[in-house]
N, C-alpha and C positions, 0 to 999 in steps of 0.2 A: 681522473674525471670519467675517463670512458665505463670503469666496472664502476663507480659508484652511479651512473646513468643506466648501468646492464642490471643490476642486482635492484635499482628503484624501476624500472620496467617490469622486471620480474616481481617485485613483490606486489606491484598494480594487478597483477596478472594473477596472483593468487586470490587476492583479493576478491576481484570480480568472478573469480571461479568459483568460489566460496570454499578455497579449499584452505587446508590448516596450514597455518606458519608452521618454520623449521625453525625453532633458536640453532643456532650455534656450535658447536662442540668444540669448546675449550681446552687448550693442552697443559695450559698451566695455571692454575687458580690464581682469581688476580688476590690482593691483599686489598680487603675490604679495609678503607683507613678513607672512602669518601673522594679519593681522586680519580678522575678517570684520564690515567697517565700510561698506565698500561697496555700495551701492543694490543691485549685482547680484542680491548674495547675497540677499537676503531676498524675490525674487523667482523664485527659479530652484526646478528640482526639486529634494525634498529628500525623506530617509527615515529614520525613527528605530526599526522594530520590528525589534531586532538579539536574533537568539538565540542562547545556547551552541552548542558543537560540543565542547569538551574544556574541564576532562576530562569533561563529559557533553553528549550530545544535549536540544536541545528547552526548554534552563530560557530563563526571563527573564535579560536580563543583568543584572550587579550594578549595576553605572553606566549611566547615558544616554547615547547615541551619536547624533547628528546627522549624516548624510551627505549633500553635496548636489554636482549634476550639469549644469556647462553646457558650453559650446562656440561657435565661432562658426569659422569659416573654415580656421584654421592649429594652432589646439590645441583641445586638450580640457581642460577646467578641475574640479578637483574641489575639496571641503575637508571637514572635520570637525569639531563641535563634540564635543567629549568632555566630560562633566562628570563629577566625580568628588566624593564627598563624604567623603574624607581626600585631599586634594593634595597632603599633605606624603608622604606615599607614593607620588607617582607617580617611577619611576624613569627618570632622562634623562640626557643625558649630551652635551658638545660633542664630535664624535668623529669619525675618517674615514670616510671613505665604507664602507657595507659590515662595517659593526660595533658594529651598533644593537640585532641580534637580542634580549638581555640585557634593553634598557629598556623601558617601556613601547612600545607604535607603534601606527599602523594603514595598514590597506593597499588599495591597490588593484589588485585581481587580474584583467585585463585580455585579456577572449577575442577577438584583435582584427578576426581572421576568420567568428567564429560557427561554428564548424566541431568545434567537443569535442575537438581535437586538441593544443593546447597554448596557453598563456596568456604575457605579462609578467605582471610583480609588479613594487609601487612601493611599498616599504615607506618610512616617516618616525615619525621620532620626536618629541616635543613641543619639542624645539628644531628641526625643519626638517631634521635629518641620514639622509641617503639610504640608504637598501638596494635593489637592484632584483636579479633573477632574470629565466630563462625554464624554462619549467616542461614538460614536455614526456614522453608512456612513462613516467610514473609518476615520474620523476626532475627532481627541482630543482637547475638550473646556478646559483651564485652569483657564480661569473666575468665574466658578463654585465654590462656597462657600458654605460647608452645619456645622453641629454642629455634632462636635465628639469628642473625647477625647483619648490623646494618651500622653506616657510619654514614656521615653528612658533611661537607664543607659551602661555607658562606664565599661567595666571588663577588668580584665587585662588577658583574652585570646578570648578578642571581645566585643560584646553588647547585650544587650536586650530591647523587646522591647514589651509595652501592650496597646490595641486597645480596646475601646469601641465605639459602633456603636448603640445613639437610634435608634430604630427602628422609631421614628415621621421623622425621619432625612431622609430617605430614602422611595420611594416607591415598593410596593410587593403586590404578591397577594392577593387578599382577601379570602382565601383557607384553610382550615386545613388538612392536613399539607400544609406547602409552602415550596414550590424547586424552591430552589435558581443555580446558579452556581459560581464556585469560581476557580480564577489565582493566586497563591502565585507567588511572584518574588523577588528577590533581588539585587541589585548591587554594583559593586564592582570599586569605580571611579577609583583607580587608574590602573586595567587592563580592563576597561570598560566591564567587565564578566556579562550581563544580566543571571542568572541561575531562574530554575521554577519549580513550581508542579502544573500543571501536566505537563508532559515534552511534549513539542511542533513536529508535525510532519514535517518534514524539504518537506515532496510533499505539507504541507499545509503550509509552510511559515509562514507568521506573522498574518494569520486568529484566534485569539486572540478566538473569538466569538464561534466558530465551536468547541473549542479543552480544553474547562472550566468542571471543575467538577465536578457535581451536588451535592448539600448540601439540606438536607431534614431537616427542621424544625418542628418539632409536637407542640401545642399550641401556637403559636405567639398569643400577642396579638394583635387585630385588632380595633385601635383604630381611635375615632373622633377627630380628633387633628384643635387644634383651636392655631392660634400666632395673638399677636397682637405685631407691631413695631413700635411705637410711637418717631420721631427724632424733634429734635431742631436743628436749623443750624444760624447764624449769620454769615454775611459778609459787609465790610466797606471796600469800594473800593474809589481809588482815580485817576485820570489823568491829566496831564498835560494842564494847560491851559496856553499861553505863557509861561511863565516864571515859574508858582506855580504852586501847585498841588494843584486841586481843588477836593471836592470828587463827585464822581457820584452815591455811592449806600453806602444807611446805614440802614440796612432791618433785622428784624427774620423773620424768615418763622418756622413755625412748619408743620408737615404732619405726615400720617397715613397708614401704609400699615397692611392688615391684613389676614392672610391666613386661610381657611378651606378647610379641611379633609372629604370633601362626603365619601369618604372610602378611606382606605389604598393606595389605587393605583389611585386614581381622584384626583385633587386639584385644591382648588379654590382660586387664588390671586387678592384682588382689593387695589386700593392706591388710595390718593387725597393728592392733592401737591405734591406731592413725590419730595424727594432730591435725587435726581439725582446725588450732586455735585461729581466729584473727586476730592481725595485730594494732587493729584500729577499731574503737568503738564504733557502733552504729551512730549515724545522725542522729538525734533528737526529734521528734515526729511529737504532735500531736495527739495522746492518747487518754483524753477525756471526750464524755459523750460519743461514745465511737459503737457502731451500730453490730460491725464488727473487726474483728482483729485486722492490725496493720498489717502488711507485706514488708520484707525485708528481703533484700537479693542473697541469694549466693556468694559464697566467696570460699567457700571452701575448696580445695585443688582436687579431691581425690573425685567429688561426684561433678566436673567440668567436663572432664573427656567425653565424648560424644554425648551431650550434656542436649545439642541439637536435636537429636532424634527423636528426642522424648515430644516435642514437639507436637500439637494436635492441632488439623485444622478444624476451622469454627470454633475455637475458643479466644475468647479476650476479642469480641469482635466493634468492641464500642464500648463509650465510655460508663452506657448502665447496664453492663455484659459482668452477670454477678460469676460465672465461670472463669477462670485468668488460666487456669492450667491443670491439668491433671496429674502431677511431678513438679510436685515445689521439694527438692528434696530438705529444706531447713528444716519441714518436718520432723527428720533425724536428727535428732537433738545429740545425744552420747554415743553413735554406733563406737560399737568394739571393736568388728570385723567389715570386710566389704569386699566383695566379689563382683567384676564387670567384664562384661566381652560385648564390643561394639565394631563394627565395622560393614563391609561387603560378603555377601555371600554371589558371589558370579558379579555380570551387569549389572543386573538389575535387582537385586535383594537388597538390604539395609538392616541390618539385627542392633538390636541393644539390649541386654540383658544386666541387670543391675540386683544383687540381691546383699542384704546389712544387717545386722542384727545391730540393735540399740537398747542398751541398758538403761533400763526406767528406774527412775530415784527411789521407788520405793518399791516393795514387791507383794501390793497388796492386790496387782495382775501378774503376778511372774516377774521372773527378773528382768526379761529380755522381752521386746517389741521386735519380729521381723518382718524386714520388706523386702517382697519379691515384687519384680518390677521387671515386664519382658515388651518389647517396639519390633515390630516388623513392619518394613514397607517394602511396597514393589513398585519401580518407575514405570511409568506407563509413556506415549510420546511426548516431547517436551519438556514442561516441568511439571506435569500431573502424576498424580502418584495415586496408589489405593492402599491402607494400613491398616495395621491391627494393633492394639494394646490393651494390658492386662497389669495393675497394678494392686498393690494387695497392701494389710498394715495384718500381722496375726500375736493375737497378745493371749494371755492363759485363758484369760474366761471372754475375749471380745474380739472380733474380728469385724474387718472392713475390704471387698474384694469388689473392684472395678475390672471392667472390663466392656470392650467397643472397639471399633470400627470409624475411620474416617478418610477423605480423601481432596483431590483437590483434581479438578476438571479444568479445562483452560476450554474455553467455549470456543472463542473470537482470539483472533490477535489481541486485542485491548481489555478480556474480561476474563476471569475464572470464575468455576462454582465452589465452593467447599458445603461439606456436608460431614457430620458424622453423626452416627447414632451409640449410647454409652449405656451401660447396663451396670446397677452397684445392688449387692449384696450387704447388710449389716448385720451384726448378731450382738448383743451389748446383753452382759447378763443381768437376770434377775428377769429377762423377755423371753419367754418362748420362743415366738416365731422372729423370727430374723424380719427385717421391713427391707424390702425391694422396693430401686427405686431408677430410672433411667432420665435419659436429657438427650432429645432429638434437637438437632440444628444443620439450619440451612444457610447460606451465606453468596449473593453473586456481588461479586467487585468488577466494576471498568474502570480504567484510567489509560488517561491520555495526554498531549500537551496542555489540550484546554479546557476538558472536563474529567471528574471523579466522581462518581458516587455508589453508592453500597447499599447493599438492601440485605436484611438478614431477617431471621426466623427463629427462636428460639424457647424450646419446653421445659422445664427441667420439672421433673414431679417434688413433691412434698418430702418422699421418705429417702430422694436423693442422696449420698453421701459421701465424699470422695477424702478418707483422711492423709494420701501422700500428696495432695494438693490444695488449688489455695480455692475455697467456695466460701464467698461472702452471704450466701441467700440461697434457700431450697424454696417451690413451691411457687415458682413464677413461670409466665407466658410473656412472651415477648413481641413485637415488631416492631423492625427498626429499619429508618432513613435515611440517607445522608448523601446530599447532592451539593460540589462543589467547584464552580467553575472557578477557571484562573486567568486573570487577565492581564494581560503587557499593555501598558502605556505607552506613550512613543514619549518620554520624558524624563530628561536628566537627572532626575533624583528620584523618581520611583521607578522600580525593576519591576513590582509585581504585585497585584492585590488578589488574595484570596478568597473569594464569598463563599458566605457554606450554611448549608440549611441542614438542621436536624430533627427528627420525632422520632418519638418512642415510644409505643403504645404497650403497658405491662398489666400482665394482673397477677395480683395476687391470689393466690388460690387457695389461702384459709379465709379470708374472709370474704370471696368472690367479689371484692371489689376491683375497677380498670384506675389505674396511675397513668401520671405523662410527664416525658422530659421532652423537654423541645427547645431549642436554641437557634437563633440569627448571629451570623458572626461576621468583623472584616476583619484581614490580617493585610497590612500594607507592607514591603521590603522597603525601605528607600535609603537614601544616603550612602549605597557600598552595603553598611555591614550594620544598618539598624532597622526596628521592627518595631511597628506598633499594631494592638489590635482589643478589636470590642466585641464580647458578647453577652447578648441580652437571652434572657432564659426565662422559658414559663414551666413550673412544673409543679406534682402534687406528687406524694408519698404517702404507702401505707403502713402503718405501725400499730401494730396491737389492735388490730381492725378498725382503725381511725384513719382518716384522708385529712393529710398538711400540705402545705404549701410548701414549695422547697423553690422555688422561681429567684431571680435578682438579676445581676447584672456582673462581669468581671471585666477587668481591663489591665491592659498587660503593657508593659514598652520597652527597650534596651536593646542591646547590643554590644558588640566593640566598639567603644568610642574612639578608643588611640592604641599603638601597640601597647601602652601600659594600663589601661583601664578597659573595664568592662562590668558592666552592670543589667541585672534582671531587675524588675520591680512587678508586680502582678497583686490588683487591689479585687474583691469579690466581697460584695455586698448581696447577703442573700435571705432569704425566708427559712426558717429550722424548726428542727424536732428538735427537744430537749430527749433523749432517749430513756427511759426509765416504765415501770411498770407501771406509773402514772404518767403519763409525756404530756405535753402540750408544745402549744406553739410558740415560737418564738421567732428571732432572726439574731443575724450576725453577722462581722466587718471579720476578714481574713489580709491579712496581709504577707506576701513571702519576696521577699527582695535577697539578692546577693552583690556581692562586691567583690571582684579579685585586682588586684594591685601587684602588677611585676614591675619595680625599678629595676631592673638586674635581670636578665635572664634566668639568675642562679637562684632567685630570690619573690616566693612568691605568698605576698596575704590574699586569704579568701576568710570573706566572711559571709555570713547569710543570717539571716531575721527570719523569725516565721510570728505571727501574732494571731492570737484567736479569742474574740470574746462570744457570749451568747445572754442577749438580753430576753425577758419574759414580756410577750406581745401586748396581753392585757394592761400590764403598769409600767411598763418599762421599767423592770426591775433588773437587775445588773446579777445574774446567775453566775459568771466567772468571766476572768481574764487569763489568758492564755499565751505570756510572751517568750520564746527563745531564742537568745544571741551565742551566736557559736563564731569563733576564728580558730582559724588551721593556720600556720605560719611557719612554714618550710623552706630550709638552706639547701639545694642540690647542689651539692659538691661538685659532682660529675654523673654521669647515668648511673653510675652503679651505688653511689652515696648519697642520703641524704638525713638531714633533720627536721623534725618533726615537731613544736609544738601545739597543746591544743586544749581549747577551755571553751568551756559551753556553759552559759548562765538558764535555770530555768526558771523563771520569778512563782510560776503558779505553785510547785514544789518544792520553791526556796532551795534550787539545788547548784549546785556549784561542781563542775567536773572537771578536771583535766587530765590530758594524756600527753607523754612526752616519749618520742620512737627514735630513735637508732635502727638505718634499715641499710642492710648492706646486699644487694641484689645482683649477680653476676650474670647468672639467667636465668632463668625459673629452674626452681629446682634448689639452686644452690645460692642459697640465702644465710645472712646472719643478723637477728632482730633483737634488739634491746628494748624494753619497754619499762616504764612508770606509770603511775595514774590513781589520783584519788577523787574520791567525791565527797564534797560538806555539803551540809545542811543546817538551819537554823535552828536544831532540838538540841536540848540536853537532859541528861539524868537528873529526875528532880527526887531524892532519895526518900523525903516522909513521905512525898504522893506514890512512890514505887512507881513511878511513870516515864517516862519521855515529853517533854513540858518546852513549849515557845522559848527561842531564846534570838535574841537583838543581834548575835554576831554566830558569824558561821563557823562550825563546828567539824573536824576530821570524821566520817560514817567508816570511809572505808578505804582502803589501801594496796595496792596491788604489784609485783614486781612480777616479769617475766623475761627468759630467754627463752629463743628457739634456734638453733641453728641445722641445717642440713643440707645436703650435697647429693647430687645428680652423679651417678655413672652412670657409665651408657658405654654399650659393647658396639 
């Protein structure tokens, strides 16, 4: 009693000094299997004064949280005592990696440089199941894959939970000691309770970065870490020719990606051949009358690694922000080759250097497309920074070379500035003069417990062009608004209503005409863990030097309703462009609902609807319908197993798909994937027409088999 009184004095005492924790040092690694049975534990740092942050700042948390902190030479070791006093409500679930968010969890959010600039995140849930992120410019990556080790046990007055973290897994100083910073968090799905340590300042909102712990570590090791990833992939594809299915690819590929460790905090990645492959179709999206091309995420492994950096502030700053990034790398369709060195150069430097060569299907620009792609930042106080990036596409007769400057200011406690200014070069042959074209933007954010709002600035010229990222519109002027307060109730069933106003005033710059989006919205929290919300929209849109309407109305509802059900539904009623060299006006009902059903822990259906039609405003003439029904339906054996079915109906293209996956995942890295998948459709060969001609019942298009398997060493 007397040292567990001495050691909580003292740790008060650091606390209010503001000086950094000390985890631990551990003599014998406990056996992460989720019990905290082990001598360690009950000896190491530990911390239970966990506050709210949502939906409000500063309360007590509802349940007791135990956090505790050691280390010894090659990891970092954490764990969790969570008590709860209803268990039979805690929500968990056996599940793949990266699709935990829903159940209960907690996390550790990991500043591994000390530097305000970006963090990992280790999420786990009360069975042991992984989430991890890197967080970075205001934007969480959850494509991020690294190797850690985490197990969870269910009690019957809550759960526990034990974290190991090698240190090759992660970059950090190269310093003895190294100070780290550190966010304990936990959640509570069924009252959506985010609770913390260290408890969050409600003038400083959800600045994560600013308000972290500091963790002092004495002896780390600083080691030269070497992986080699050696994969095997086989695929045997087939398609439709008239009538049969003929095959079009029956191929192994094997490839090499292999990573070095200059030091602790620099890393050097290169690959040849690299598999690229995914082993999961993209969702199904809506792609008629589309003004311009969809977005589709990342998933490739090789271009993840400091995937963060690339990061630019004042881009993607609202919802009519036709900028989203300057590094979309999907860009890269077929690379061959890829070279990357990312890391710290001292304190305060940040490098990312990425460069690919990608083979283009035909070679009527050369064979190869490359991209050179280089990120510098330098920390300034805080979590402000100033940076430079230069991004490039060079093909035989066409080239595309970006390049700018941006940064991020923190004014006040409660606000930051972002600013950058970007410069692109184009050259497209059969043109002379190359068209130069740049995009100035300004951006200040505050946020607080009770208010939010944003103001931004945005140019982008005509001859703009950015091809390693994603530009939906050149040739616009921008102002934008957005003021949101938040209000707590003093009432048993609502936590929280959000109000939030927007305007956007754009113009278009070929045909100097001014657009507006503008929106009223309320978003209410209530009942624990459900959500409803409206917003009404007034807006106009330019198209081919024409002003339309694009205004209506959307409305949203769902939640967790039980630990086995959970449903979105979100209905938008709006004014439209039909998009075409001819457009006119029109309007349209969108509908996107989902549905996930876990009986079983082990055991889980999701499904989702998307619907889209577009009628003609003059006669209400019915232009298209737009319906697709998709289920995923997944056994998790255990975290490392699972099965995967999957069919997706598309009624507008009469298309019928299915994928069926075998994925055996040990840790990233060392994986083994089995895959099937076909897709029909309702055509068949109609042999005197020489055609492909309607037909009543659906038809085999296409055919697919694949393996992949490969393994992780690591020196």
């Amino acid at each position: 009693m007397k040292k567990s009184l001495s050691f909580l004095l003292l740790f008060s005492s650091l606390c209010l000094a503001g000086e950094a924790l000390k985890p631990t040092r551990i003599l014998t690694p406990p056996t992460i299997d989720g019990k905290l049975e082990e001598a360690e534990w009950k000896n190491v740092l530990s911390i239970s004064t966990f506050k709210t942050f949502s939906p409000d700042f500063g309360k007590d948390a509802s349940q007791k949280t135990v956090a505790y902190a050691g280390y010894d030479s090659q990891n970092l070791y954490f764990a969790f005592r969570c008590y709860d006093t209803e268990p039979d409500k805690i929500k968990t679930s056996v599940n793949s990696r990266d699709n935990i968010r829903s159940d209960d969890w907690v996390c550790i959010n990991l500043d591994s440089f000390f530097d305000q600039q970006s963090l990992y995140a280790f999420y786990i849930n009360p069975n042991g199941i992984q989430t991890d992120s890197r967080y970075a410019a205001n934007i969480e990556d959850f494509s991020a894959d690294f190797v850690w080790y985490s197990a969870g046990q269910m009690l019957p007055d809550g759960y526990s939970i034990e974290i190991s973290i090698p240190l090759k897994s992660i970059r950090y100083s190269d310093a003895n000691p190294v100070t780290m910073s550190i966010f304990f968090e936990r959640y509570i799905s069924r009252t959506i309770e985010h609770s913390s340590f260290p408890e969050l300042d409600p003038k400083l909102g959800m600045a994560f970065l600013m308000q972290m712990t500091p963790l002092e570590y004495n002896d780390l090791e600083h080691y030269t870490l070497f992986e080699l990833l050696p994969a095997f992939t086989y695929s045997n594809k087939y398609a439709r020719n008239k009538n049969e299915l003929a095959r079009t690819e029956n191929k192994g590929d094997l490839s090499l990606t292999a990573k070095y460790g200059i030091t602790s905090d620099l890393i050097l990645d290169a690959t040849y051949n690299p598999d690229f492959s995914q082993v999961e179709s993209d969702a199904g999206q809506v792609d008629v009358n589309l003004r311009y091309s969809l977005f589709y995420a990342e998933k490739r492994p090789f271009f993840l690694e400091g995937s963060e950096i690339f990061n630019v502030a004042g881009l993607g700053t609202s919802e009519v922000d036709p900028l989203g990034t300057l590094v979309h790398t999907r860009t890269i369709v077929n690379p061959l080759t890829g070279l990357k060195l990312s890391g710290k150069l001292g304190t305060k430097n940040t490098l990312a250097a990425l460069f690919s060569m990608d083979e283009l299907p035909d070679e009527t620009d050369g064979k190869y497309a490359t991209f050179p792609i280089l990120r510098f930042k330098r920390t300034l106080s805080e979590d402000s920074y100033i940076g430079a990036i230069y991004t490039g596409r060079e093909t035989k007769n066409n080239s595309n070379r970006v390049a700018g400057a941006d940064g991020i200011f923190r004014v006040t406690q409660s606000s930051t500035l972002e600013w950058n200014g970007i410069f692109s070069g184009t050259k497209y042959s059969g043109i002379d003069k190359a068209k130069d074209g740049s995009v100035l933007s300004l951006r200040y954010n505050f946020d607080s417990r009770d208010l939010f709002y944003d103001f931004s600035f945005k140019n982008i010229s005509r001859d703009f062009f950015v091809e390693t990222g994603y530009l939906t519109r050149n040739g616009v002027l921008s102002f934008t608004g957005l003021v949101r307060p938040k209000l707590f109730p003093a009432s048993s069933f609502i936590s929280r209503i959000d109000l939030e106003a927007f305007s956007a005033q754009l113009k278009d710059m070929p045909s100097e005409k001014w657009e507006t989006f503008n929106h009223i919205s309320a978003q209410t929290y209530m009942f624990g863990s459900l959500y409803a919300k409206i917003k009404l929209i007034y807006a106009t849109e330019i198209f081919e030097r024409e002003k339309f309407n694009t205004g209506g109305v959307a409305v949203s509802f769902g939640g967790q309703f039980t630990k086995q059900f959970a449903s979105n539904i979100t209905y938008r009623r709006m004014q439209s462009i039909y998009y075409s060299s001819s457009p006119f006006q029109g309007y349209s009902n969108r509908i996107t609902a989902t549905l996930t059903f876990r009986p079983t822990q082990n055991i889980e259906s999701y499904t989702s609807f998307i619907f889209s039609d577009f009628y003609r405003t003059v006669n209400d003439e019915l232009i298209y319908e737009y319906p697709i029904i998709r289920e995923r339906l997944t056994y998790q054996v255990n975290k490392y197993l699972f099965f995967r079915g999957v069919a997706e109906y598309n009624k507008y293209k009469k298309q019928l798909l299915t994928d069926f996956l075998v994925s055996f995942t040990y840790v990233p890295g060392t994986v083994m994937h089995l895959g099937y998948g076909s897709l029909y459709n309702k055509t068949e060969w109609d042999e005197p027409q020489n055609r492909y001609i309607a037909s009543g019942s659906f038809k085999e298009a296409q055919r697919g088999f694949f393996f992949k398997m490969s393994y992780l060493w690591r020196s």
